[in-house]
DOKOLRO-436134 format. One record per residue (C-alpha): x, y, z; residue number from 1. Coordinates in pm, 1 decimal. Layout:
% residues N
          u          v          w   num
          X          Y          Z   NUM
...
This chain:
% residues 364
          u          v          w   num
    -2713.0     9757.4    15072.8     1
    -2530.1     9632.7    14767.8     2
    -2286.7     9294.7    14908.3     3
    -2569.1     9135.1    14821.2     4
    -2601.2     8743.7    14719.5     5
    -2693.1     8617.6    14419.8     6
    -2734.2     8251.5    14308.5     7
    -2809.1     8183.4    13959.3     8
    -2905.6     7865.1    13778.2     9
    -2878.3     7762.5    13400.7    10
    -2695.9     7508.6    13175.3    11
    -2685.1     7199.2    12938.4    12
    -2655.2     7389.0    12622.0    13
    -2510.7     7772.4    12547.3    14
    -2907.6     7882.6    12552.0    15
    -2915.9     7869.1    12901.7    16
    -2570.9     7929.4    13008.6    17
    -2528.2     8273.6    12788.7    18
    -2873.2     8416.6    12902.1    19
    -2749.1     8369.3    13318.7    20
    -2365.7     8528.5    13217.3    21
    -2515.4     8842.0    13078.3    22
    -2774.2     8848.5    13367.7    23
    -2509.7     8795.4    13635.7    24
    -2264.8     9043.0    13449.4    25
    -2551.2     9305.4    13424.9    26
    -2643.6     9263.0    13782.9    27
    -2232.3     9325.1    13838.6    28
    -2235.5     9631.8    13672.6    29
    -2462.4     9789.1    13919.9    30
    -2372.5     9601.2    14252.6    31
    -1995.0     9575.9    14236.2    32
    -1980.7     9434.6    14574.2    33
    -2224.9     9181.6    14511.0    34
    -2155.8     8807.5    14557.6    35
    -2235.7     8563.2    14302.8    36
    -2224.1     8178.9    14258.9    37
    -2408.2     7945.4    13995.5    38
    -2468.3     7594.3    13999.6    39
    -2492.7     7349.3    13731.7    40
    -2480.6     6961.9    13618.9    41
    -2155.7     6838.5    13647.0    42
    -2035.5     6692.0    13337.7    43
    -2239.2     7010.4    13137.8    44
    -2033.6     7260.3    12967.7    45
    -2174.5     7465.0    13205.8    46
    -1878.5     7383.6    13431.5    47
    -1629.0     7507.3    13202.8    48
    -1777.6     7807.6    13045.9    49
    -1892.1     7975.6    13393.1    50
    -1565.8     8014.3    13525.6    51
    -1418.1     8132.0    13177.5    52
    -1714.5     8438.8    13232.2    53
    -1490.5     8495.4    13595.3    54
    -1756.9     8318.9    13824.9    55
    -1755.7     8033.2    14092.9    56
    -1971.0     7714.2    14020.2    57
    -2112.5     7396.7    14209.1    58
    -2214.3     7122.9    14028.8    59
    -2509.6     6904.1    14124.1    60
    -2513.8     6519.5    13985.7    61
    -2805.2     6531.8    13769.2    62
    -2957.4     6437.2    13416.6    63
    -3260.2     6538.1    13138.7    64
    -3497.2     6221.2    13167.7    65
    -3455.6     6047.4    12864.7    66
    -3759.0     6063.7    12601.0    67
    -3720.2     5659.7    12544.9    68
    -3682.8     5409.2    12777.5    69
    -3297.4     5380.2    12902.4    70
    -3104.2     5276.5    13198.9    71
    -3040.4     5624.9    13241.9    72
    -3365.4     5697.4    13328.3    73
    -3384.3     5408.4    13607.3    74
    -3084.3     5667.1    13787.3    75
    -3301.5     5972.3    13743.9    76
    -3507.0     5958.3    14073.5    77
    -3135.8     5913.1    14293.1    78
    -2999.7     6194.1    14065.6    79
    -3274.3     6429.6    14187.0    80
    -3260.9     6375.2    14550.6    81
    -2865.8     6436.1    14509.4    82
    -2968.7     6719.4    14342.3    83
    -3187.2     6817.2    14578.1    84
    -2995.6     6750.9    14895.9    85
    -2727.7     6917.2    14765.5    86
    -2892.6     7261.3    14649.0    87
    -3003.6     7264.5    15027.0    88
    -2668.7     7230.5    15138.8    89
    -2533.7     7491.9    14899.0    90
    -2835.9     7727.3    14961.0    91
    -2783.3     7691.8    15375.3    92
    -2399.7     7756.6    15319.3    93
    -2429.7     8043.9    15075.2    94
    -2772.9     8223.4    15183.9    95
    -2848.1     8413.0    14863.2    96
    -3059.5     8715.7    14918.9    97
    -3234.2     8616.2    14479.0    98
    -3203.8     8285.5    14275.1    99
    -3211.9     8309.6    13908.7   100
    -3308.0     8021.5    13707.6   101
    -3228.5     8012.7    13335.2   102
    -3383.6     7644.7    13227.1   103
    -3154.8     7360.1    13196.2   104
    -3132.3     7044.9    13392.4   105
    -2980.7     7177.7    13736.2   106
    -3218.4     7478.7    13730.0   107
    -3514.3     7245.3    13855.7   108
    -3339.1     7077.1    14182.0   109
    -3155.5     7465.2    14269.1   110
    -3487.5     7622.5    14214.5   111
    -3725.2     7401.7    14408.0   112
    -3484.5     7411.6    14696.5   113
    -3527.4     7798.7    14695.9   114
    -3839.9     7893.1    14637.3   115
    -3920.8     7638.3    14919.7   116
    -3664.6     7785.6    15148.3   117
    -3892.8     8145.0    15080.9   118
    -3595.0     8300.4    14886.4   119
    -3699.3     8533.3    14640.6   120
    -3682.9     8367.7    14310.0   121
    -3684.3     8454.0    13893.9   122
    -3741.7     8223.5    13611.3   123
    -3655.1     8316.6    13278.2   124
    -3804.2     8109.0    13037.0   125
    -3623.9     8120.2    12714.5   126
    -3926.4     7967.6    12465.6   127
    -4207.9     8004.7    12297.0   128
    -4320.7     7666.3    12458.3   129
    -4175.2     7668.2    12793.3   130
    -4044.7     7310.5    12925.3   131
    -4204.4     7031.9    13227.4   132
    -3948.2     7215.2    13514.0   133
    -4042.7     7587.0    13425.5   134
    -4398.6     7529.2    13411.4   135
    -4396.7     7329.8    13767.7   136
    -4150.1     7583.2    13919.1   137
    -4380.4     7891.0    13786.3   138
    -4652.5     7822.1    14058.3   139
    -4388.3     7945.2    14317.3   140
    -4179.3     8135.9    14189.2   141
    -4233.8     8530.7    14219.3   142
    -4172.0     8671.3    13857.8   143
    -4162.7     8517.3    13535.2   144
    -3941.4     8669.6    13243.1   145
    -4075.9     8562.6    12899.3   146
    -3938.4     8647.2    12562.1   147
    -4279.8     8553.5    12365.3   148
    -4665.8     8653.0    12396.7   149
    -4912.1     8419.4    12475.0   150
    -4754.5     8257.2    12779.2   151
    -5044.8     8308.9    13032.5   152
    -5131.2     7953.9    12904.7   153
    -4889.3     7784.3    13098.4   154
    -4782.8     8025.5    13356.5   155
    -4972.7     8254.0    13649.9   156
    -5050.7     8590.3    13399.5   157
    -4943.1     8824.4    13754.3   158
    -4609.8     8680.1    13712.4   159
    -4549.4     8741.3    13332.2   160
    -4312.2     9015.6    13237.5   161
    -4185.1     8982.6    12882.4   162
    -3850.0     9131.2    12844.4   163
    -3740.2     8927.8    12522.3   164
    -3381.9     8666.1    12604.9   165
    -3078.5     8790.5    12714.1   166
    -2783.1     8804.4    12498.4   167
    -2405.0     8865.1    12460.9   168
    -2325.5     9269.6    12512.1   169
    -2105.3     9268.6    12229.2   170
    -2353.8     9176.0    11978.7   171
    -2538.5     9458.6    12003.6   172
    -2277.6     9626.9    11859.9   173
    -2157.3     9462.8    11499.7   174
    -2303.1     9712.5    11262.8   175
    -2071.3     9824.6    11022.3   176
    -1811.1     9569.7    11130.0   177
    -1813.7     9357.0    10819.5   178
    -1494.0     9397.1    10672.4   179
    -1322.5     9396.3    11025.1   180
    -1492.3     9031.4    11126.1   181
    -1424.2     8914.6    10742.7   182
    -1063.1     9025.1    10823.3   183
    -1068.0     8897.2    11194.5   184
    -1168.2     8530.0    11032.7   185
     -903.6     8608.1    10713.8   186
    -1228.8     8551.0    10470.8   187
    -1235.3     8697.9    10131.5   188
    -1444.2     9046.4    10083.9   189
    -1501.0     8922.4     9716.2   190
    -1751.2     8580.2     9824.3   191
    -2030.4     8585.6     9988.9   192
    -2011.1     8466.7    10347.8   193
    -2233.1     8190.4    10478.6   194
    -2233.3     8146.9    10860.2   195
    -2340.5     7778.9    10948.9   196
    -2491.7     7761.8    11348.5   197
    -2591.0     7453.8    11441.2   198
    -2578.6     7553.4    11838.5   199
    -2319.2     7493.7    12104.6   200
    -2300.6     7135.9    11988.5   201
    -2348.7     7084.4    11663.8   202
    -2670.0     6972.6    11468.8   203
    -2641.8     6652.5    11276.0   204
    -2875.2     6761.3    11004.4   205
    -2752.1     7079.0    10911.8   206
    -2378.0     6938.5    10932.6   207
    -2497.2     6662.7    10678.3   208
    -2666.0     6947.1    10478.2   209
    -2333.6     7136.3    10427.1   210
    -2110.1     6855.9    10367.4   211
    -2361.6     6784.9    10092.0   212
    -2352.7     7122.9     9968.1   213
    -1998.0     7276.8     9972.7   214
    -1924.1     7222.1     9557.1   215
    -2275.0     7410.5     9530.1   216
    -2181.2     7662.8     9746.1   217
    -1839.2     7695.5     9565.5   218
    -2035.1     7774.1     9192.1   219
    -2305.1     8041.7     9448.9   220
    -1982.9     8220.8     9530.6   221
    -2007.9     8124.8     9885.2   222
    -1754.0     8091.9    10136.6   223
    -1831.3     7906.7    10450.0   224
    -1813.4     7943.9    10788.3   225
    -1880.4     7651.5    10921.5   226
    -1948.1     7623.3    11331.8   227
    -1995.8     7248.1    11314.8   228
    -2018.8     7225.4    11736.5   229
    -1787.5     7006.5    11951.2   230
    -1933.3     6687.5    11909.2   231
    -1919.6     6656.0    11543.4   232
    -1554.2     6844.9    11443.2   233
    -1299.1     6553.4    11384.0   234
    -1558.4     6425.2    11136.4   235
    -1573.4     6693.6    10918.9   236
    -1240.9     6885.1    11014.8   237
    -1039.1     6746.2    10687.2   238
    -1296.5     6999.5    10435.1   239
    -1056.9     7316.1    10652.1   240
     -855.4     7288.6    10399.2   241
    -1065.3     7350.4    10069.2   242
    -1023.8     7697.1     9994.6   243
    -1371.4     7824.3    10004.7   244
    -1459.1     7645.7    10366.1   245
    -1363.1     7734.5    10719.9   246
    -1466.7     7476.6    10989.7   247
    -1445.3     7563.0    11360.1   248
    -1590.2     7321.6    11618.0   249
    -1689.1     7615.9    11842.8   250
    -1666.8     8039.2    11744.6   251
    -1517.5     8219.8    12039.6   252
    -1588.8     8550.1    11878.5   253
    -1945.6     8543.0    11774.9   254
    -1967.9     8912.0    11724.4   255
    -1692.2     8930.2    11437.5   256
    -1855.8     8580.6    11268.3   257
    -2178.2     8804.9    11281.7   258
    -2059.0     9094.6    11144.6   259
    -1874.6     8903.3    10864.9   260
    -2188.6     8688.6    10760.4   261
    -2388.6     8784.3    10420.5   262
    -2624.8     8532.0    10547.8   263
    -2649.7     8242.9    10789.0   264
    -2812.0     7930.5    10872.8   265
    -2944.9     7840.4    11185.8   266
    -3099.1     7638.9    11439.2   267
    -3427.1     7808.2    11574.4   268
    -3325.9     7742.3    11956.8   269
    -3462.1     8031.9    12159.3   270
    -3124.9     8260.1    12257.0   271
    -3008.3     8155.9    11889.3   272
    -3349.9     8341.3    11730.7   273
    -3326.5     8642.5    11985.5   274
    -2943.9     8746.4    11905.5   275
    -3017.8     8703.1    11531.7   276
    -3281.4     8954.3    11575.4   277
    -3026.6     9165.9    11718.2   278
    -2797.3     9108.5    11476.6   279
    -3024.5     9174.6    11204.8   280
    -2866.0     8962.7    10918.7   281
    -3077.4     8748.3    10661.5   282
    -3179.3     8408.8    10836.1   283
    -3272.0     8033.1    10704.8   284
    -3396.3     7861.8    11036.5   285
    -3386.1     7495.9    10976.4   286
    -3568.0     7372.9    11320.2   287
    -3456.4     7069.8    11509.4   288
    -3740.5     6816.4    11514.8   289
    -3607.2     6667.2    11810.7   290
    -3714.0     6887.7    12132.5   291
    -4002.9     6911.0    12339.8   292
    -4326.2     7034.2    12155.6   293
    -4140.8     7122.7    11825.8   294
    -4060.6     7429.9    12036.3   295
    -3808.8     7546.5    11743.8   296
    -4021.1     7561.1    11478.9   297
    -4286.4     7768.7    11710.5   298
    -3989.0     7987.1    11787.8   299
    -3896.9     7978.9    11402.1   300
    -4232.8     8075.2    11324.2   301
    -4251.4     8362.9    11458.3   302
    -4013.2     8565.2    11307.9   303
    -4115.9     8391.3    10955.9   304
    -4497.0     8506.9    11031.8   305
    -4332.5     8888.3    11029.7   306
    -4108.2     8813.8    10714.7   307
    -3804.8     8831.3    10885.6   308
    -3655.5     8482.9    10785.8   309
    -3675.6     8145.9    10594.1   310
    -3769.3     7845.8    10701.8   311
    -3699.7     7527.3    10566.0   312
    -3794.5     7217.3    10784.5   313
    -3558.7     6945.9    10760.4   314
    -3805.8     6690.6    10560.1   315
    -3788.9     6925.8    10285.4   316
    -3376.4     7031.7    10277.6   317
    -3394.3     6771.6     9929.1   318
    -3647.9     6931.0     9783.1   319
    -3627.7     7259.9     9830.9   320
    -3278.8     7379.5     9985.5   321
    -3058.2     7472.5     9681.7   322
    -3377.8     7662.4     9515.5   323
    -3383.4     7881.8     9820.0   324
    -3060.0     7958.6     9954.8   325
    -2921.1     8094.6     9605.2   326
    -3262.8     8285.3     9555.3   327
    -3149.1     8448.9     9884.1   328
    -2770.9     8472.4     9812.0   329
    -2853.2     8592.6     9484.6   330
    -3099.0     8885.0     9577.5   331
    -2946.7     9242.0     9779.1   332
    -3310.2     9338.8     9764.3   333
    -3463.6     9008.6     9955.2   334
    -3172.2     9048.0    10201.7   335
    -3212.1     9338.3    10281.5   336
    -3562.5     9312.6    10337.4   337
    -3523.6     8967.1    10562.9   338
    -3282.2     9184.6    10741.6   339
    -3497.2     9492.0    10822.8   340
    -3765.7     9317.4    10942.3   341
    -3596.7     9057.1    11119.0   342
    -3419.4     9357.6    11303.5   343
    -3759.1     9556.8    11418.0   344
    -3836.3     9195.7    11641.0   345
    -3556.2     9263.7    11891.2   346
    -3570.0     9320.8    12220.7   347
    -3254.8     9460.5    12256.7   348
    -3255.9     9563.9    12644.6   349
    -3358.5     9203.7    12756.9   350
    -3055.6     9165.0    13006.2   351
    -3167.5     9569.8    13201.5   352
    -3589.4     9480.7    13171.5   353
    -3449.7     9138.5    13353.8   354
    -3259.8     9295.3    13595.2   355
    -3517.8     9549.2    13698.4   356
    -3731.2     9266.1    13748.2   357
    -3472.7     9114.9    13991.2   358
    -3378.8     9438.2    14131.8   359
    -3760.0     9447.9    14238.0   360
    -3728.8     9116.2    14417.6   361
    -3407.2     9208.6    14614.4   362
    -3547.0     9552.9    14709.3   363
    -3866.0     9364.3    14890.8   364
């Protein structure tokens, strides 16, 4: 049999909405005839990145609780049993033969619904420190794909299977691509290139950090590529036009800003830390503060514990940021060694080990 079904489950941010494309696309490379549908939270950008990656998508009405007291969370408990009723109703109508959950807000409701229903079911949890919804779904689901050791503290050991985080196909390929992503982004060969990630929607901080920066980064020799996410681009759109600064609100082709960066800043968010292993390119992780259980800086951590990056929390960016960055932009020899070791931490055949794993569940 291959017309199988597949339901898959991820969103809120590009960490979980990446890692369920490449699953689903892997999964489509070997079952051609399958039949595939994902659901996620309505006004997410789930909704309009899904069907750019060629898939259909239902959207349930449902939030994050809020870590402070709002009026948003007084609508959480009528979100969920939306949620819920609805990811019956989808579930009944589409009867998927697997469900795939990738961590985001819908993935809980979707999830629940299935593994309740009996349906075969995956979670892939992204983080060293895995969230509330992964670590209550984990006592039902069947398999557990982890990208860090040390997980059997918060989830059934039988089910544990690391296979590292998926990420984009085309990153595993921009070796040697330097001068054609420098040329792809019309940078000049004669700076150094400094990607700035702050994730799919921008980090405050590091935004402010930059902004601060850009005359120092003009006497480094630096030219900047600035992804300053969606949320935060008409405020610092007007520095496009200083010579030695490019700022995008979102990079559509991550492989060529990859392959063009000398080095590169970063959040530590978990798909963010696995594709940089891939890419193998000296790293400052500057951690949000703001999520559940500092998981960034855990996730940060350990790479920096193998000497494969810097990290610089954000209390410290007055202190010590300028010191750093141009001892790193200044050295071949501590790049190179950032790189190398950053590079033997990669799992590079995440998105296969996964699919084996759900390959296993659709075979039963």
């Amino acid at each position: 049999m291959s017309n199988y079904k597949i339901i898959l489950s991820g969103g809120g941010t590009g960490g979980h909405i990446y890692p369920a494309i490449s699953i689903a696309n892997e999964l489509k490379s070997r079952y051609p005839d399958a039949e595939f549908l994902f659901v996620g939270a309505n006004d997410k950008m789930e909704m309009e990145k899904i069907p750019q990656a060629g898939y259909k998508i239902e959207g349930l009405w449902i939030s994050g609780i809020q870590r402070k007291l709002t009026l948003k969370n007084l609508s959480f408990p009528f979100k969920l049993i939306s949620s819920l009723l609805k990811s019956r109703r989808i579930l009944k109508q589409f009867k998927p033969d697997v469900a795939i959950g990738t961590g985001g807000f819908a993935s809980g409701p979707l999830l629940q619904m299935a593994v309740s229903k009996g349906i075969p079911s995956l979670i892939q949890e992204q983080n060293s420190y895995p969230g509330i919804t992964n670590k209550l779904l984990s006592k039902k689901a069947n398999t557990i794909c982890v990208a860090y050791d040390g997980l059997e503290r918060f989830f059934p050991k039988s089910k544990i299977v690391k296979t590292g985080n998926p990420v984009r196909q085309d990153l595993l390929h921009t070796e040697g691509k330097s001068i054609e992503g420098k040329d792809f982004f019309n940078l000049k060969h004669s700076k150094n290139i400094l990607l700035v990630l702050g994730g799919s929607l921008g980090a405050r901080r590091i935004n402010q950090l930059i902004e601060q920066k850009l005359e120092f980064f003009q006497t480094q020799n630096v030219q900047v590529l600035w992804q300053c996410g969606k949320l935060y681009y008409d405020e610092y759109k007007k520095y496009d036009k200083l010579e030695h600064v490019q700022v995008h609100a979102f990079l559509n082709r991550m492989d060529m800003a990859y392959a063009a960066a000398d080095v590169i800043i970063s959040r530590a968010g978990a798909s963010s830390v696995s594709e940089l292993c891939i890419v193998g390119k000296p790293t400052i992780f500057i951690p949000s503060p703001n999520v559940a259980e500092d998981h960034q800086t855990k996730n940060a951590n350990a790479i920096v514990e193998k000497g494969g990056a810097v990290l610089l929390k954000e209390t410290d960016l007055e202190i010590d940021f300028e010191n750093k960055f141009s001892q790193l932009v200044n050295s071949k020899e501590k790049q190179e060694e950032l790189a190398g070791n950053i590079k033997e931490l990669a799992l590079a055949n995440a998105t296969g080990d996964i699919v084996d794993e759900v390959e296993k569940l659709l075979k039963k």
